[in-house]
C-alpha positions as CSV (number, residue, x, y, z in Angstrom):
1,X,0.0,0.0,0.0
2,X,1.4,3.3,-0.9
3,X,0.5,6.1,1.4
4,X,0.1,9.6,0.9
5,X,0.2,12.1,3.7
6,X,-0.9,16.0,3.1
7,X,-0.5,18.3,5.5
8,X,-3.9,20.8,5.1
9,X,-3.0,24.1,3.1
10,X,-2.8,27.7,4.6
11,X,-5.6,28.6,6.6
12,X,-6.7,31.7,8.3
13,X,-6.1,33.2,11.5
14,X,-8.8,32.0,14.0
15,X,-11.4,35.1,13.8
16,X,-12.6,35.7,17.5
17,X,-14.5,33.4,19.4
18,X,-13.8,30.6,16.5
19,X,-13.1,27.2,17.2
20,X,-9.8,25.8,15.4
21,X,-11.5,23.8,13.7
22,X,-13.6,25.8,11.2
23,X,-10.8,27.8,10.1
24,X,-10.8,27.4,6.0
25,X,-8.4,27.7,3.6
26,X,-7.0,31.2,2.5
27,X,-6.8,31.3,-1.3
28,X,-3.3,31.4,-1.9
29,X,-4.0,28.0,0.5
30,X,-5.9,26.4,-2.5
31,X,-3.7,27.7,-5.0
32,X,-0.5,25.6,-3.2
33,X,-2.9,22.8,-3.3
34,X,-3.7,23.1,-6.9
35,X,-0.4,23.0,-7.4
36,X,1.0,19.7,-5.7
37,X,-1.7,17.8,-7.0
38,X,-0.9,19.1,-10.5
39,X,3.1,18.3,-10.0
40,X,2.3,14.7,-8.6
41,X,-1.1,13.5,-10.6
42,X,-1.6,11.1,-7.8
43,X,-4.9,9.3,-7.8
44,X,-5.4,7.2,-4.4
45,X,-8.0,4.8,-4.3
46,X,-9.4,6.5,-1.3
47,X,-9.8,9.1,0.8
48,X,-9.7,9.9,4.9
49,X,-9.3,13.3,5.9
50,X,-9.5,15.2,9.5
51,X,-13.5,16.6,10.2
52,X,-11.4,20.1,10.6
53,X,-12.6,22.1,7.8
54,X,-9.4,23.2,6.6
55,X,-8.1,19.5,6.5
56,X,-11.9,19.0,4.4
57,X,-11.3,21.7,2.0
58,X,-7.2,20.8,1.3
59,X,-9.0,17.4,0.2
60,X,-11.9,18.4,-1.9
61,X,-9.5,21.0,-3.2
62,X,-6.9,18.2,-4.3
63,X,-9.8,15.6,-5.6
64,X,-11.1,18.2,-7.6
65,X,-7.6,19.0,-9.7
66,X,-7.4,15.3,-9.6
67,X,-11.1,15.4,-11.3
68,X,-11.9,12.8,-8.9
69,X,-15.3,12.2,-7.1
70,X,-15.7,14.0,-4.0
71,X,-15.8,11.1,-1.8
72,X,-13.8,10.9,1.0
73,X,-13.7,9.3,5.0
74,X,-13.7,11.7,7.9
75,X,-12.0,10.1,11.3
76,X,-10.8,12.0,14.6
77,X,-7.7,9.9,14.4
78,X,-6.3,12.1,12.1
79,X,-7.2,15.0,14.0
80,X,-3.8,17.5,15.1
81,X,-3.8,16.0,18.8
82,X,-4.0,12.2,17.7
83,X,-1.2,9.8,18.0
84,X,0.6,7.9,15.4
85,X,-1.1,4.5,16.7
86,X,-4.0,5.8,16.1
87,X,-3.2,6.9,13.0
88,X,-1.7,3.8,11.9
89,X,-5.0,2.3,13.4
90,X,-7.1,4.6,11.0
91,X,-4.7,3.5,7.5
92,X,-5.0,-0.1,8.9
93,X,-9.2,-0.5,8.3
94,X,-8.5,0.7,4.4
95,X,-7.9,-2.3,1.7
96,X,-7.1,0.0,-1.0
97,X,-3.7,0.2,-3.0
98,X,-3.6,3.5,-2.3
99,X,-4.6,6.1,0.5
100,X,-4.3,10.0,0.9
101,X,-4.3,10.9,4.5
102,X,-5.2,14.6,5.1
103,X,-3.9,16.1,8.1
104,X,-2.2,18.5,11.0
105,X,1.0,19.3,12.3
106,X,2.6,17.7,15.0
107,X,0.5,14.6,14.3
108,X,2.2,14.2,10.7
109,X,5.8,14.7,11.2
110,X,5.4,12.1,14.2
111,X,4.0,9.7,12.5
112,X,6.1,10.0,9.3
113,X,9.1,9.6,11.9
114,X,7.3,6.7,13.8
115,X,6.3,5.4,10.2
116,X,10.2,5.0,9.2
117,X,11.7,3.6,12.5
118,X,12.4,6.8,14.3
119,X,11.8,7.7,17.8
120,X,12.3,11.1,17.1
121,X,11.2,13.3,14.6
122,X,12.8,13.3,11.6
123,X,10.9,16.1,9.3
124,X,8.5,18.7,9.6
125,X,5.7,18.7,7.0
126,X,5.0,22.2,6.4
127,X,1.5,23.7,4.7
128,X,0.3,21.9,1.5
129,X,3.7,19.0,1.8
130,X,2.5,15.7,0.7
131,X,4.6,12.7,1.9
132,X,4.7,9.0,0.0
133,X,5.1,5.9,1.8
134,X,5.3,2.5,0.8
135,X,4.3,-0.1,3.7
136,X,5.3,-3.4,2.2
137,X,3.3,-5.1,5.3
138,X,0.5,-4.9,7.7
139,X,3.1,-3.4,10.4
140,X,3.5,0.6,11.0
141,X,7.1,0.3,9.0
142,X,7.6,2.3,5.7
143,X,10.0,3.5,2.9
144,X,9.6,6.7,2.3
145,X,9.3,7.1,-1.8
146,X,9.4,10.4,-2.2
147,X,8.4,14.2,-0.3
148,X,7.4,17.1,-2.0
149,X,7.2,20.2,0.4
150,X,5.3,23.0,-0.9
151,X,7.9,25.9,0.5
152,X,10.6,24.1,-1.8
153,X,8.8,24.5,-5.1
């Protein structure tokens, strides 16, 4: 199974009294978006995104490049306080070939780290970076295939 991991694009400042969670993508957000999906072309099987909307958006934003359907999985395991294992817990109840995994810093650049056999973390996936992994097995241990961050385009 290959794995993609996106971190969400850039949002907007939390107006007052907003939650974290419903802050959406700015526009230059969308724009970095537009572009990774255009330099990669990747088409995953499926879907699972965090329920923040900003996580929702950098997905729907992405499929639609892609001209893919807009279906996709919501799960609190990928929200920005989850843990690896729970991430890895999430990936494991897809069968697919393929799986884009939209999320939050720290949770990503953990679990990348955790993913290839580090205790400690190893990268940090700034906005709009999208991560592949191959996982040969059923066990949390990857090769990393390739990393495209968005602020080295």
């Amino acid at each position: 199974m290959i794995v993609y991991f996106l971190r969400h694009g850039i949002a907007r400042a939390a107006a007052r009294g907003e939650h974290d969670s419903e802050r959406p993508l700015t526009d230059e957000g969308r724009a970095q978006l537009r572009k990774v999906a255009n330099l990669t072309r990747v088409k995953p099987d499926e879907v699972v995104t965090s329920p923040y909307r900003r996580a929702i958006e950098s997905a729907d934003t992405v499929l639609a490049e892609l001209n893919m359907g807009p279906d996709r999985w919501l799960s609190a395991a990928l929200e920005p306080g989850s843990t690896p294992q729970k991430l890895w817990d999430e990936i494991q109840t897809f069968r697919a070939d393929s799986l884009l995994v939209v999320s939050h810093e720290p949770l990503l650049s953990s679990a990348i780290s955790w993913f290839l056999g580090s205790t400690r973390e190893m990268i940090q996936m700034s906005q709009a970076t999208l991560v592949a992994i191959e996982f040969q097995t059923r066990a949390p241990q990857g090769i990393l295939r390739w990393m495209l961050p968005w602020d080295r385009l």
